[in-house]
PDB file of N, CA, C and O in Angstrom, chain B, residues numbered from 101:
ATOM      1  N   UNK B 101     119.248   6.544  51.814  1.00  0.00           N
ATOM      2  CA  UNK B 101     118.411   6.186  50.698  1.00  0.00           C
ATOM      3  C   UNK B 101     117.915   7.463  50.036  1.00  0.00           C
ATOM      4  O   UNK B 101     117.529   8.452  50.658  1.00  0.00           O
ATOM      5  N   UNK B 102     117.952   7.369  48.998  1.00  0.00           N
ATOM      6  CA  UNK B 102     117.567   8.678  47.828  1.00  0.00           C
ATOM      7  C   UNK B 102     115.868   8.595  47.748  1.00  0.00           C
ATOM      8  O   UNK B 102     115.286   7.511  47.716  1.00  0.00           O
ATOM      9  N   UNK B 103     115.299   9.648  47.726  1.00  0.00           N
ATOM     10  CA  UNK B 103     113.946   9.683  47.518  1.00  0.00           C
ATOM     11  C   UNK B 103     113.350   9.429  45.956  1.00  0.00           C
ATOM     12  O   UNK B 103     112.200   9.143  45.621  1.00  0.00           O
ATOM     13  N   UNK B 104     114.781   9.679  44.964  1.00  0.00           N
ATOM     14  CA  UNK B 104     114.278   9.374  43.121  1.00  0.00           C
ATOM     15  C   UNK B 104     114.512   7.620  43.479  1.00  0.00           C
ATOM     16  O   UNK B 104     114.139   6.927  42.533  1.00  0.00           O
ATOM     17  N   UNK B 105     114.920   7.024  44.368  1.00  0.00           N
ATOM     18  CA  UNK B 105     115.392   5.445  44.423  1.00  0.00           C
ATOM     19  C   UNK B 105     113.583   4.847  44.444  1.00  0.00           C
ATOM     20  O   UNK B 105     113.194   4.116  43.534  1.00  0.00           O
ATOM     21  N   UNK B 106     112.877   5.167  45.293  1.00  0.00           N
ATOM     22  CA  UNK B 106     111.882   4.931  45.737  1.00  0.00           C
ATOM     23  C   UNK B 106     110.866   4.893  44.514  1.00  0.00           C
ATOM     24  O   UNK B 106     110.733   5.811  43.705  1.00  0.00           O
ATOM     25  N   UNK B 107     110.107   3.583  44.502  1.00  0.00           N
ATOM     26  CA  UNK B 107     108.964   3.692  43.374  1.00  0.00           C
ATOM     27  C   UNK B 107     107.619   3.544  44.524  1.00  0.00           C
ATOM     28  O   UNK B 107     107.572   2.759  45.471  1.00  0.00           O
ATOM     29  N   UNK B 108     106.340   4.773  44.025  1.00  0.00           N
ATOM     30  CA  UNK B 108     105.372   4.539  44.112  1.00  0.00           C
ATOM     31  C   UNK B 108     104.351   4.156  43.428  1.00  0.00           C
ATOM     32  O   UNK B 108     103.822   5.033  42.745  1.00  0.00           O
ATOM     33  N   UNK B 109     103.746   2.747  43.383  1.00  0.00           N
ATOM     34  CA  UNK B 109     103.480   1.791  42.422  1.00  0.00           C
ATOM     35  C   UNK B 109     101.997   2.159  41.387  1.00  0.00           C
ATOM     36  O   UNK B 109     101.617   1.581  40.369  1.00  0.00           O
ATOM     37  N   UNK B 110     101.408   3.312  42.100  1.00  0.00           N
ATOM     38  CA  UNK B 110      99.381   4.202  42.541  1.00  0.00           C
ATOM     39  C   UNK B 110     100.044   5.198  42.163  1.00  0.00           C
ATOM     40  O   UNK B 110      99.206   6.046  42.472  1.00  0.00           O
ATOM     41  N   UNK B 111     101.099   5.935  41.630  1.00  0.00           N
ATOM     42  CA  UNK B 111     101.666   7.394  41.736  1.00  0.00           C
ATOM     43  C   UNK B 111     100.647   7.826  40.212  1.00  0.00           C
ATOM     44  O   UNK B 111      99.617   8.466  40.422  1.00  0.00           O
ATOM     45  N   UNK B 112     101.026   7.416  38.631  1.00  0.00           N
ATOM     46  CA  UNK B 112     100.183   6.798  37.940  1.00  0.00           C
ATOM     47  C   UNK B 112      99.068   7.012  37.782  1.00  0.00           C
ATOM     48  O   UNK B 112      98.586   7.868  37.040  1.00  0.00           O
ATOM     49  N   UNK B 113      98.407   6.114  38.591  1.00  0.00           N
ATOM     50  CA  UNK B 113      96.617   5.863  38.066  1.00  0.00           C
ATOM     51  C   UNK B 113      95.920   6.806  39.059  1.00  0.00           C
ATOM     52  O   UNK B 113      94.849   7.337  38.769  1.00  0.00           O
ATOM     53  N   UNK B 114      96.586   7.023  40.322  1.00  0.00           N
ATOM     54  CA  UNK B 114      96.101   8.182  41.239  1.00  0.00           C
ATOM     55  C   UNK B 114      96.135   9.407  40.236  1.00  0.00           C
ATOM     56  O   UNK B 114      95.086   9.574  39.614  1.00  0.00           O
ATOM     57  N   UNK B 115      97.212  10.329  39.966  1.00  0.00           N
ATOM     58  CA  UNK B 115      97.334  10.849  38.694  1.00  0.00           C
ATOM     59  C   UNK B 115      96.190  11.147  37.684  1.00  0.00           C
ATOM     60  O   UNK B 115      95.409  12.099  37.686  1.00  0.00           O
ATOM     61  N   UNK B 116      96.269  10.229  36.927  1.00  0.00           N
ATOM     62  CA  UNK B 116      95.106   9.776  36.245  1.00  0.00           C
ATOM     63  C   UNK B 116      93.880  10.325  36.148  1.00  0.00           C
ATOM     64  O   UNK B 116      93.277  11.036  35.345  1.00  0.00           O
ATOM     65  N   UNK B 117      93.620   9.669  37.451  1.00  0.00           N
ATOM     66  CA  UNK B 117      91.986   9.327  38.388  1.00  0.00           C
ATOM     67  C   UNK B 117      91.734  11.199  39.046  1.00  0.00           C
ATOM     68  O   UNK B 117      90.583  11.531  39.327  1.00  0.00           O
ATOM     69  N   UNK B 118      92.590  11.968  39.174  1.00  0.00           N
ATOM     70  CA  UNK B 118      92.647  13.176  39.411  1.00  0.00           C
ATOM     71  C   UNK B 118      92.440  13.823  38.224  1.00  0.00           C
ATOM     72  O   UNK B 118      92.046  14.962  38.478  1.00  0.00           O
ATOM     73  N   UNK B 119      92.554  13.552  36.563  1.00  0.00           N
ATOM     74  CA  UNK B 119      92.834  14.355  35.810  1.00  0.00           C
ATOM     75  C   UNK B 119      91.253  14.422  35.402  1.00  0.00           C
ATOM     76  O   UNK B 119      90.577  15.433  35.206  1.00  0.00           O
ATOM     77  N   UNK B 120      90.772  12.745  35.315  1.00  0.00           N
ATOM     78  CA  UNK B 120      89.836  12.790  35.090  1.00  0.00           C
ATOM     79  C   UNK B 120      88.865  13.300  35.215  1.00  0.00           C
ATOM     80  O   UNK B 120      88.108  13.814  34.391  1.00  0.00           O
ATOM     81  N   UNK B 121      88.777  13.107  37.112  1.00  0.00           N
ATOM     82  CA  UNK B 121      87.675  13.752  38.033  1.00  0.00           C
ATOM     83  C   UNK B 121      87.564  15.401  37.473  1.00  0.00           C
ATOM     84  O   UNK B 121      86.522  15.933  37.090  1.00  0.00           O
ATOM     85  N   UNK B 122      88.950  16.058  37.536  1.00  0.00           N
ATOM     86  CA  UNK B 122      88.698  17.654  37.602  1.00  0.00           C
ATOM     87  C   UNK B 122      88.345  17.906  35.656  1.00  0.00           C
ATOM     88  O   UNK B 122      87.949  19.007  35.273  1.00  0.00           O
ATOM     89  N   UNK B 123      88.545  16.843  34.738  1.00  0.00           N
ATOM     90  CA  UNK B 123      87.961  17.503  33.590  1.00  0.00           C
ATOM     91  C   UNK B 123      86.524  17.196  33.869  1.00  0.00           C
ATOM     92  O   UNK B 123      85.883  17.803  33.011  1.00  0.00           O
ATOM     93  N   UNK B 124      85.682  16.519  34.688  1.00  0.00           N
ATOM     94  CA  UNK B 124      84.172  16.061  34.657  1.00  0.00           C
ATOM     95  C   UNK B 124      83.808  16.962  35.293  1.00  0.00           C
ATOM     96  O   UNK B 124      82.937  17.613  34.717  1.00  0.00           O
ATOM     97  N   UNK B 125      84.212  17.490  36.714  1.00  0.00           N
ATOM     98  CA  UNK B 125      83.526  18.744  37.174  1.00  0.00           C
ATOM     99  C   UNK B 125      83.337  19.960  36.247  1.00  0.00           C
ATOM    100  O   UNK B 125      82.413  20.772  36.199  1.00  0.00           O
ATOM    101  N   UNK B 126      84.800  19.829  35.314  1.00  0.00           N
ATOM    102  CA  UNK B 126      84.403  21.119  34.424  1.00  0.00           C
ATOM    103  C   UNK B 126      83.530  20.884  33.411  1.00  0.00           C
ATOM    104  O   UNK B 126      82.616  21.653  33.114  1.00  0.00           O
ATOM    105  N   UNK B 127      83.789  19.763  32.819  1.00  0.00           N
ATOM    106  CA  UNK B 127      82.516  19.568  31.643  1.00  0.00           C
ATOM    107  C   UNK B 127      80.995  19.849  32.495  1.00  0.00           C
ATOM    108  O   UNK B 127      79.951  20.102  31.894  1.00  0.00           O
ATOM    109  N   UNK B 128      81.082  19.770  33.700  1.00  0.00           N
ATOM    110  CA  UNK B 128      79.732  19.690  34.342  1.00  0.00           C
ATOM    111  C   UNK B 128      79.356  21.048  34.664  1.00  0.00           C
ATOM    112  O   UNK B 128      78.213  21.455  34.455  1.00  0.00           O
ATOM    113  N   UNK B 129      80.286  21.780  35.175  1.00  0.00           N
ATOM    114  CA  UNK B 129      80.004  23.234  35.474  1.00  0.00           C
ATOM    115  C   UNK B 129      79.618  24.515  34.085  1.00  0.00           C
ATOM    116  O   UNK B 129      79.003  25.581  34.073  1.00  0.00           O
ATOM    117  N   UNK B 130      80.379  23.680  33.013  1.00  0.00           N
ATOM    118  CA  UNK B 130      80.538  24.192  31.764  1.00  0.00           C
ATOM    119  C   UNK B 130      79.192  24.566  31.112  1.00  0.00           C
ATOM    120  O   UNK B 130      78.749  25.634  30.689  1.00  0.00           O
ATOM    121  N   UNK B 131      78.685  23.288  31.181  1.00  0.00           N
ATOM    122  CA  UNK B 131      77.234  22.408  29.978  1.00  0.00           C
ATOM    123  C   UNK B 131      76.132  22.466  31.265  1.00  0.00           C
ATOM    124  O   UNK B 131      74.973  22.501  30.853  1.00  0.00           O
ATOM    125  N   UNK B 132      76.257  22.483  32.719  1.00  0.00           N
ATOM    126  CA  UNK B 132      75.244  22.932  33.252  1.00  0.00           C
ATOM    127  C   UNK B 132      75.153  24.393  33.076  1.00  0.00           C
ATOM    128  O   UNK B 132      74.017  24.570  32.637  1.00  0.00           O
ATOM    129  N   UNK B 133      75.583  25.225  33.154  1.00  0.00           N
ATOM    130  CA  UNK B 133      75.518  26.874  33.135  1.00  0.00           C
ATOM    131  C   UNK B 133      74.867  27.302  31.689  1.00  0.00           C
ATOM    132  O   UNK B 133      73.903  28.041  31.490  1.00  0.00           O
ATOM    133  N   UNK B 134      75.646  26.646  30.796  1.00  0.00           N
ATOM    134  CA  UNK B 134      75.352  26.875  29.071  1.00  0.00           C
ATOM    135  C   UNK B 134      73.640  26.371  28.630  1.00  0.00           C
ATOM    136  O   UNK B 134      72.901  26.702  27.702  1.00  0.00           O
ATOM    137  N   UNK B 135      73.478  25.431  29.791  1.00  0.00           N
ATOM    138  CA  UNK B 135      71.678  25.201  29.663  1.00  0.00           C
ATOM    139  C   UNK B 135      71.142  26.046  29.840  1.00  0.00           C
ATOM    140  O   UNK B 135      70.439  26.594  28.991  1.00  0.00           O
ATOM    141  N   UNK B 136      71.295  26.435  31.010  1.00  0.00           N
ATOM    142  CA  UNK B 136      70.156  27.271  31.507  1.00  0.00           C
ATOM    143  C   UNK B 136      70.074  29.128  30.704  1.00  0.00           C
ATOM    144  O   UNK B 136      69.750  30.082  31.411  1.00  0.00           O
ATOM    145  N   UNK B 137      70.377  29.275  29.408  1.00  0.00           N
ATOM    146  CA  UNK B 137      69.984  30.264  29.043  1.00  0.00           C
ATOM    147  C   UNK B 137      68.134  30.223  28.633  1.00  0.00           C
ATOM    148  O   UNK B 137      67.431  29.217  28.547  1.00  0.00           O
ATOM    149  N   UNK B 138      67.720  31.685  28.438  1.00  0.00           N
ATOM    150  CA  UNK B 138      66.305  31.934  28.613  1.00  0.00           C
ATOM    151  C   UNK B 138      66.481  32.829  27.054  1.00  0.00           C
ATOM    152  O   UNK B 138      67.154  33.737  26.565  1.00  0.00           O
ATOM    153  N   UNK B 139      65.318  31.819  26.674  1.00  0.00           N
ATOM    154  CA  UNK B 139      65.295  32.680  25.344  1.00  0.00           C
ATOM    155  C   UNK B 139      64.796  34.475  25.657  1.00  0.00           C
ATOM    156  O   UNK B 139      64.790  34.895  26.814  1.00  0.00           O
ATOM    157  N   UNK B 140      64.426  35.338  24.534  1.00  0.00           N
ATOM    158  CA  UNK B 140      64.606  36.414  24.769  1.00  0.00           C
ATOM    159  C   UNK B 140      62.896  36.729  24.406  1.00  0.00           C
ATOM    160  O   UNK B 140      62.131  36.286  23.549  1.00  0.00           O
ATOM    161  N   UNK B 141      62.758  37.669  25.465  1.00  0.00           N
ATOM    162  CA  UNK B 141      61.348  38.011  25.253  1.00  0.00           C
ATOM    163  C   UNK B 141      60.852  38.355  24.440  1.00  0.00           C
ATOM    164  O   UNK B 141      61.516  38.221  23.412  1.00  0.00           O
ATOM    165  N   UNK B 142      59.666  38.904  24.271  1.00  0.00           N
ATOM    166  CA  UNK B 142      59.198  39.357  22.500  1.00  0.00           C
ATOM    167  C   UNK B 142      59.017  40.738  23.331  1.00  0.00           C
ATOM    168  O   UNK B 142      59.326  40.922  24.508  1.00  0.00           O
ATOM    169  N   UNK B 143      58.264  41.943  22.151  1.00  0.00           N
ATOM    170  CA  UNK B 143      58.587  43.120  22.544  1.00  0.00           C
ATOM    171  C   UNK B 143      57.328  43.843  21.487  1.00  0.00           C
ATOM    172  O   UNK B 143      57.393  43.813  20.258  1.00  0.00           O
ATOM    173  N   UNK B 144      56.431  44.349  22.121  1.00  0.00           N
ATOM    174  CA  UNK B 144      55.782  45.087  20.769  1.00  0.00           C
ATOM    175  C   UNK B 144      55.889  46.125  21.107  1.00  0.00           C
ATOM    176  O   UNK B 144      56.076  46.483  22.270  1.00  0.00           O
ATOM    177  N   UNK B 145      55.728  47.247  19.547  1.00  0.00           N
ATOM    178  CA  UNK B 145      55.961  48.371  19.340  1.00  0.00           C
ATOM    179  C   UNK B 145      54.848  49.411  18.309  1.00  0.00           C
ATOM    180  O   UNK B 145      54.488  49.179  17.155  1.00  0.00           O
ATOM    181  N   UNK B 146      54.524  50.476  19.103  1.00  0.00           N
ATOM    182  CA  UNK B 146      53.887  50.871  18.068  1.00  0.00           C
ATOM    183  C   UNK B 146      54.939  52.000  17.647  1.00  0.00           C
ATOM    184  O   UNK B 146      55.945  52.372  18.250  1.00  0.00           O
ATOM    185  N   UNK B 147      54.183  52.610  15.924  1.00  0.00           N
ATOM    186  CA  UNK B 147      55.171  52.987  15.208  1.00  0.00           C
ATOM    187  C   UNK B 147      53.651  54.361  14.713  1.00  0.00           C
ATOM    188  O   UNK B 147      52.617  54.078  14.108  1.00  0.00           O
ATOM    189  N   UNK B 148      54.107  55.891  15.287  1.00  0.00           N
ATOM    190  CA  UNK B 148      53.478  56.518  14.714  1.00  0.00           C
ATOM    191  C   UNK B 148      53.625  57.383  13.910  1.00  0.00           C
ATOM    192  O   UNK B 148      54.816  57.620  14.110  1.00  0.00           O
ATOM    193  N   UNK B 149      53.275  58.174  12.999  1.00  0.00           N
ATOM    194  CA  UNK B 149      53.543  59.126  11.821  1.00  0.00           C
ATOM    195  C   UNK B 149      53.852  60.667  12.577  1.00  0.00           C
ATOM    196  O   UNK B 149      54.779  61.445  12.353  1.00  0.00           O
ATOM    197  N   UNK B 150      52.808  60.776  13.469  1.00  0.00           N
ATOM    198  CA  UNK B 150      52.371  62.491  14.423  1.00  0.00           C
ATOM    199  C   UNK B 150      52.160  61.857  15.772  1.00  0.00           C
ATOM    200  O   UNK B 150      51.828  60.742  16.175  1.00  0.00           O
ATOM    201  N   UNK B 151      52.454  62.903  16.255  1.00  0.00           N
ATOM    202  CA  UNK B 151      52.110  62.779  18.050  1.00  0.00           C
ATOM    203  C   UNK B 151      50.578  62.948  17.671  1.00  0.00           C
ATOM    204  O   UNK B 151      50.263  63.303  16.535  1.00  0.00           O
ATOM    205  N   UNK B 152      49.371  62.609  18.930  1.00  0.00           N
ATOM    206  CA  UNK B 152      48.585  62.782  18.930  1.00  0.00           C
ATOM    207  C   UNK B 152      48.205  64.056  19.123  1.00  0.00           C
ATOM    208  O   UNK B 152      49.119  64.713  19.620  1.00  0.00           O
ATOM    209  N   UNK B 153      47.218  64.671  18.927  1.00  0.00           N
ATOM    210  CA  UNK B 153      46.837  66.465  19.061  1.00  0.00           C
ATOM    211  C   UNK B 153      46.066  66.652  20.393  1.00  0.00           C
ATOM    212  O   UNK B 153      45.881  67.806  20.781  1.00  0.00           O
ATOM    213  N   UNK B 154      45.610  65.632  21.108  1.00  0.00           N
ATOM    214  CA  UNK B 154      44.749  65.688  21.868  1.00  0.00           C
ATOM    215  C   UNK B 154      45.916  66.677  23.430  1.00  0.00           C
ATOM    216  O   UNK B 154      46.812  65.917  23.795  1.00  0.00           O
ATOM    217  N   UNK B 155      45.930  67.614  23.956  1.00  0.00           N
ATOM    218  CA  UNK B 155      46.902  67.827  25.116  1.00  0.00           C
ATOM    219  C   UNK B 155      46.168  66.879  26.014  1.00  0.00           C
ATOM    220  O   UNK B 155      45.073  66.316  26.008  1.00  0.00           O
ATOM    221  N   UNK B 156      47.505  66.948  26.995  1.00  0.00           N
ATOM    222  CA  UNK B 156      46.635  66.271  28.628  1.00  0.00           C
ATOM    223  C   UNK B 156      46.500  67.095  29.452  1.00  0.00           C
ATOM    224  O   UNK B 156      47.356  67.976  29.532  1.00  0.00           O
ATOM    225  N   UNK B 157      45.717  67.088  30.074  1.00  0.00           N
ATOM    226  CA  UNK B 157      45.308  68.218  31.578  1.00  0.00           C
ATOM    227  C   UNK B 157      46.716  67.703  32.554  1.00  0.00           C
ATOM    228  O   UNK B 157      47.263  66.639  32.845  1.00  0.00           O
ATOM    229  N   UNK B 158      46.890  69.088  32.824  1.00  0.00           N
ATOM    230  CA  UNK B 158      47.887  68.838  34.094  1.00  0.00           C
ATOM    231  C   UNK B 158      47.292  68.208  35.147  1.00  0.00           C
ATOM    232  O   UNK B 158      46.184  68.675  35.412  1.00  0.00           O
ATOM    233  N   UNK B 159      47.734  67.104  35.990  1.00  0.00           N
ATOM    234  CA  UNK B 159      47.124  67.104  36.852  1.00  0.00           C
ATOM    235  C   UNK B 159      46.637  67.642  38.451  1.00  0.00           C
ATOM    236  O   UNK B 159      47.278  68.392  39.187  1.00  0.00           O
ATOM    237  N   UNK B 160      45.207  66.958  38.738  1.00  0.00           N
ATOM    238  CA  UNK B 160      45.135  68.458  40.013  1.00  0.00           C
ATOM    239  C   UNK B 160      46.340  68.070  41.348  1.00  0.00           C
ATOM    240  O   UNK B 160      47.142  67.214  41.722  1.00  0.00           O
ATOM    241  N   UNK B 161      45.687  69.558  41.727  1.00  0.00           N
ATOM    242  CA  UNK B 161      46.995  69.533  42.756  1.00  0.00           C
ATOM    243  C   UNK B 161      46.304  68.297  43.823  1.00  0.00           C
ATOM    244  O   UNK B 161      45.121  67.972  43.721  1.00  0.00           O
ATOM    245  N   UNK B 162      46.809  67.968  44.373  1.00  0.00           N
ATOM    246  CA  UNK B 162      46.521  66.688  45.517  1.00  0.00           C
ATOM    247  C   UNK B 162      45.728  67.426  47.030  1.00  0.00           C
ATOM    248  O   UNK B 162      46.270  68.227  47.791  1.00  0.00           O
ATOM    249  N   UNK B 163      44.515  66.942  47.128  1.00  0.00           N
ATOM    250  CA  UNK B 163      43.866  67.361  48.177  1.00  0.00           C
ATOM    251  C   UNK B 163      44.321  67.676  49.531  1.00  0.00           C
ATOM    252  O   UNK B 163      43.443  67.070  50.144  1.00  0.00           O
ATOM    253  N   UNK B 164      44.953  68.113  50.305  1.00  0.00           N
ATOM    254  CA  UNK B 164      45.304  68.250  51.908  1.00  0.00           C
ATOM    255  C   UNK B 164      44.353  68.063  52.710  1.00  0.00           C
ATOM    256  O   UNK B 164      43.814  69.148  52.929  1.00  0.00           O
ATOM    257  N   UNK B 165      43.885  67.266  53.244  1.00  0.00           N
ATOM    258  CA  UNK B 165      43.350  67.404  54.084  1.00  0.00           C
ATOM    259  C   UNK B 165      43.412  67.957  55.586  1.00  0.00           C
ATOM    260  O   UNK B 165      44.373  67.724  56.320  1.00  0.00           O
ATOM    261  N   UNK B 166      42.217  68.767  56.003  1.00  0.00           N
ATOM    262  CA  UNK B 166      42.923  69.410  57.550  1.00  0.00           C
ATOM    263  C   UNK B 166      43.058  68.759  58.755  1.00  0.00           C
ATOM    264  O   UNK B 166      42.229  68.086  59.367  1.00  0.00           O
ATOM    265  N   UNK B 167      44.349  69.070  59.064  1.00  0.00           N
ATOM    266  CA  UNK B 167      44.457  67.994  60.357  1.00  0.00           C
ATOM    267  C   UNK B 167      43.183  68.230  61.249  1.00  0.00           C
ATOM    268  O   UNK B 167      42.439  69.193  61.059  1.00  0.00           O
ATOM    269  N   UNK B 168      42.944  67.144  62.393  1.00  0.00           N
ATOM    270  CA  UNK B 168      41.673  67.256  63.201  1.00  0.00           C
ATOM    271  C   UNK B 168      42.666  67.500  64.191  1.00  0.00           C
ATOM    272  O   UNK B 168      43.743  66.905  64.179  1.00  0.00           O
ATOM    273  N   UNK B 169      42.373  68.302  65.002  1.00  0.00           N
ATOM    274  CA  UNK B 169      42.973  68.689  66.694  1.00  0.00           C
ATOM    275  C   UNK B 169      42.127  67.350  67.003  1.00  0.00           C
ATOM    276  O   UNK B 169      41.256  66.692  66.433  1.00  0.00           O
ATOM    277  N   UNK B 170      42.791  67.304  68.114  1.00  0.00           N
ATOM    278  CA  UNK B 170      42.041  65.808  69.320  1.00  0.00           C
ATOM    279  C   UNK B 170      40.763  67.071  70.250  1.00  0.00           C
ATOM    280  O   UNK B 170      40.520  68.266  70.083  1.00  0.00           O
ATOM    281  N   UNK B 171      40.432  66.419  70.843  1.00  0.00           N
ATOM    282  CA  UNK B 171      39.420  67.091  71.756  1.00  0.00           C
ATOM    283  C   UNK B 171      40.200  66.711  73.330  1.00  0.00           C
ATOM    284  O   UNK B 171      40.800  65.674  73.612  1.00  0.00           O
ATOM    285  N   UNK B 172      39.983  67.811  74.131  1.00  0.00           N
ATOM    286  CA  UNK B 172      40.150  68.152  75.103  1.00  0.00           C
ATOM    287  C   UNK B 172      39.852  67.007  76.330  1.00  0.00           C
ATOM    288  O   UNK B 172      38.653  66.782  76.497  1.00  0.00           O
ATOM    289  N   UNK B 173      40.533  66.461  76.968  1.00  0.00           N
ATOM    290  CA  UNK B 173      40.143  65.283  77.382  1.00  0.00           C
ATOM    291  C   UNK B 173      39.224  65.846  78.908  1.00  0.00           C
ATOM    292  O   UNK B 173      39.611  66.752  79.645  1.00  0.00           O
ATOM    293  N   UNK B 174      38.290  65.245  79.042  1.00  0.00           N
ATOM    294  CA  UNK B 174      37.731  65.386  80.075  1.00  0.00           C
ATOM    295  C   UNK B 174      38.268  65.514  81.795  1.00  0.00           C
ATOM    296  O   UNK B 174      38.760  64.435  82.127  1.00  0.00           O
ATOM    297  N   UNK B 175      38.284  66.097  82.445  1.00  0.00           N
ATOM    298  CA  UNK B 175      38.593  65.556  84.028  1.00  0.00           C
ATOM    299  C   UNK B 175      38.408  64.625  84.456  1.00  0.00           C
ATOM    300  O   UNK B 175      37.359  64.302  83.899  1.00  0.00           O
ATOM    301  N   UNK B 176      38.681  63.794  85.153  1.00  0.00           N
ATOM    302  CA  UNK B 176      38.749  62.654  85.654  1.00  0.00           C
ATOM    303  C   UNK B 176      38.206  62.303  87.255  1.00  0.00           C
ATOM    304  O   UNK B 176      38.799  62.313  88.334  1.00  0.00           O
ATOM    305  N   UNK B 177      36.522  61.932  86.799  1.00  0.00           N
ATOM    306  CA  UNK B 177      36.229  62.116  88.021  1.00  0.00           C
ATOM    307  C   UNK B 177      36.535  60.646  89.261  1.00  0.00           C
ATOM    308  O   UNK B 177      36.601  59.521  88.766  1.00  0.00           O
ATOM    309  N   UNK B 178      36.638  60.748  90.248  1.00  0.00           N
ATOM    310  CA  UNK B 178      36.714  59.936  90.964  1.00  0.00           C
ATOM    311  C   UNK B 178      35.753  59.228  91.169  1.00  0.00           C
ATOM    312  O   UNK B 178      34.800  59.988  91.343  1.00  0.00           O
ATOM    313  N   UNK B 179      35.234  57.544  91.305  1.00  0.00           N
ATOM    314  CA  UNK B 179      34.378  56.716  91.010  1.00  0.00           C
ATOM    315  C   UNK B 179      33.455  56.389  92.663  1.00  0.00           C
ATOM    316  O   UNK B 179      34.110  56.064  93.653  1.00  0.00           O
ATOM    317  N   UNK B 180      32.524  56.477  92.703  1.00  0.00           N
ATOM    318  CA  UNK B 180      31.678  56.396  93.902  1.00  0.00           C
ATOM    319  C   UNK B 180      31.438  54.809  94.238  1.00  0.00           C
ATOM    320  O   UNK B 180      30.365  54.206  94.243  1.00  0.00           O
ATOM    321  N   UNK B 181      32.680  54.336  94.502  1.00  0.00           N
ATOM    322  CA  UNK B 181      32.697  53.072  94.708  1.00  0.00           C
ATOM    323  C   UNK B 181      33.149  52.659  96.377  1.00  0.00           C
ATOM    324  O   UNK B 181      34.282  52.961  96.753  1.00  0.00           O
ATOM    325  N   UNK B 182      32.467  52.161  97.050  1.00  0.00           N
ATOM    326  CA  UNK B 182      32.879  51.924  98.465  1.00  0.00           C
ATOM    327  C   UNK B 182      33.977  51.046  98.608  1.00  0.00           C
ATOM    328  O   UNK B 182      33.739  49.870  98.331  1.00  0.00           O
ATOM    329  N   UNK B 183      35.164  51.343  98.988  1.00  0.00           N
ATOM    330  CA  UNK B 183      36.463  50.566  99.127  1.00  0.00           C
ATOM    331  C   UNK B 183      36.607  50.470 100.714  1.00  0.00           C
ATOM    332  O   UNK B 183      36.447  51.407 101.496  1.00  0.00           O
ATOM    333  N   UNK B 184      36.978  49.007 101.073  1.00  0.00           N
ATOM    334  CA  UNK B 184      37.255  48.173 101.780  1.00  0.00           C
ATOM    335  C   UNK B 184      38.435  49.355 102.692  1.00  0.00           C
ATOM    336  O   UNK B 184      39.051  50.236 102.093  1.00  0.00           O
ATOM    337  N   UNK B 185      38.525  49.160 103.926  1.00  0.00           N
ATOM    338  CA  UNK B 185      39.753  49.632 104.795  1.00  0.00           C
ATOM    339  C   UNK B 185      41.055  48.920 104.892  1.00  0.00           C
ATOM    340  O   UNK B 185      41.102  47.731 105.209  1.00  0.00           O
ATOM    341  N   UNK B 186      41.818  49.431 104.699  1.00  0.00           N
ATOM    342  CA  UNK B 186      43.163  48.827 104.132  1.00  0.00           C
ATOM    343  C   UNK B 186      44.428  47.889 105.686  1.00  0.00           C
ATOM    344  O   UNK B 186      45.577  47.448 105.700  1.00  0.00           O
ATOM    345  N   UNK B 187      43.556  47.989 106.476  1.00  0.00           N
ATOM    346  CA  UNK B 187      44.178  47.117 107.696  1.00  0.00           C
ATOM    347  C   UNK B 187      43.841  45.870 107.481  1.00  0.00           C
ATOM    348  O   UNK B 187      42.987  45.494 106.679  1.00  0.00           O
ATOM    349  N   UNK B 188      44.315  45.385 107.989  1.00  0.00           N
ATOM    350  CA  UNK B 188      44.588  43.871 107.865  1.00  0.00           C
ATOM    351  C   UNK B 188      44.009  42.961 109.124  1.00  0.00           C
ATOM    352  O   UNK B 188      44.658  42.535 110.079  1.00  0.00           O
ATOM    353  N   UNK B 189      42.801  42.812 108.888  1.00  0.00           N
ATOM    354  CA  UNK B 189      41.568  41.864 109.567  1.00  0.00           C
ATOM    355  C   UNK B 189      41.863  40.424 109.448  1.00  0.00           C
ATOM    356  O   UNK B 189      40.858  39.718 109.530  1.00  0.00           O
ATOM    357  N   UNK B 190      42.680  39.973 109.323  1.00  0.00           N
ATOM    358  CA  UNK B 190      43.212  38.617 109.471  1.00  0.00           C
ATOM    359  C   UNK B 190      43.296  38.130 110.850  1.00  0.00           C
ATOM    360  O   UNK B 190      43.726  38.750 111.823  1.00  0.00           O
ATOM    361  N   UNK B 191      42.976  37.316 110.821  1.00  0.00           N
ATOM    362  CA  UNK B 191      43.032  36.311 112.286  1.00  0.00           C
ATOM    363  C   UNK B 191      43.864  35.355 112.154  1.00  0.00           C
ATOM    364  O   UNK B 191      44.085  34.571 111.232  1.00  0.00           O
ATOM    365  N   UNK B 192      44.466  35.550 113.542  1.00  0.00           N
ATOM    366  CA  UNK B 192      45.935  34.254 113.411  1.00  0.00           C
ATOM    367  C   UNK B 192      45.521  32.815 114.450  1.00  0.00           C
ATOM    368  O   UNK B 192      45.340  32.626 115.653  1.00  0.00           O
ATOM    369  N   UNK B 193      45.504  31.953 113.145  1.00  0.00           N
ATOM    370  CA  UNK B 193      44.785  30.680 113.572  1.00  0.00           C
ATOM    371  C   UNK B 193      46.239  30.076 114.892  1.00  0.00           C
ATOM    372  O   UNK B 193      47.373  29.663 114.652  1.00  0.00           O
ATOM    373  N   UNK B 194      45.541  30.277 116.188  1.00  0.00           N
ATOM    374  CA  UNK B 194      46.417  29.454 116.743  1.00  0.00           C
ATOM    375  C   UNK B 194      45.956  27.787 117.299  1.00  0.00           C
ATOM    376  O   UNK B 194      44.766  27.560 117.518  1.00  0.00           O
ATOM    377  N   UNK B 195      46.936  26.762 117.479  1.00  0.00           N
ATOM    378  CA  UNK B 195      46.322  25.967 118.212  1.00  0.00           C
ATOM    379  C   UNK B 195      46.956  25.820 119.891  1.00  0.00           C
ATOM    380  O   UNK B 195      46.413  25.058 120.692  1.00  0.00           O
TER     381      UNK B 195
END
């Protein structure tokens, strides 16, 4: 059997139904994008005859401040606290 013998009866309107769909995405991608322009800002300007005469002061140089050294940390004295003896005073509960 020949494959030109063969009729597909949907070949057609499937067709069709494809041409349609892909011109609507484009009308859609088209006319959504083309909305969204932003009008253009406004802009004022002044317009002078002479520079002004007035100069500007340079400005000052920027303050440094002097680093602070840290201070010398103290010795570290040991605390006059009575601590417990480190053996183990436990009693073993027998019955």
């Amino acid at each position: 059997m020949s494959a030109t013998l063969s009729y597909e009866p949907y070949r057609l309107p499937a067709g069709m139904l494809a041409l349609v769909v892909h011109g609507a995405f484009f009308a859609l991608l088209y006319f959504g994008f083309t909305w969204q322009t932003r009008p253009a800002e406004t802009m004022s300007v002044e317009l002078w005859q002479n520079l002004p005469e007035d100069e500007v002061a340079p400005p000052a140089p920027p303050v440094i401040a002097q680093a602070v050294q840290p201070a010398q940390p103290e010795k570290l004295v040991k605390p006059d606290i009575a601590l417990p003896d480190k053996k183990d005073n436990r009693k073993v509960a027998t019955r």
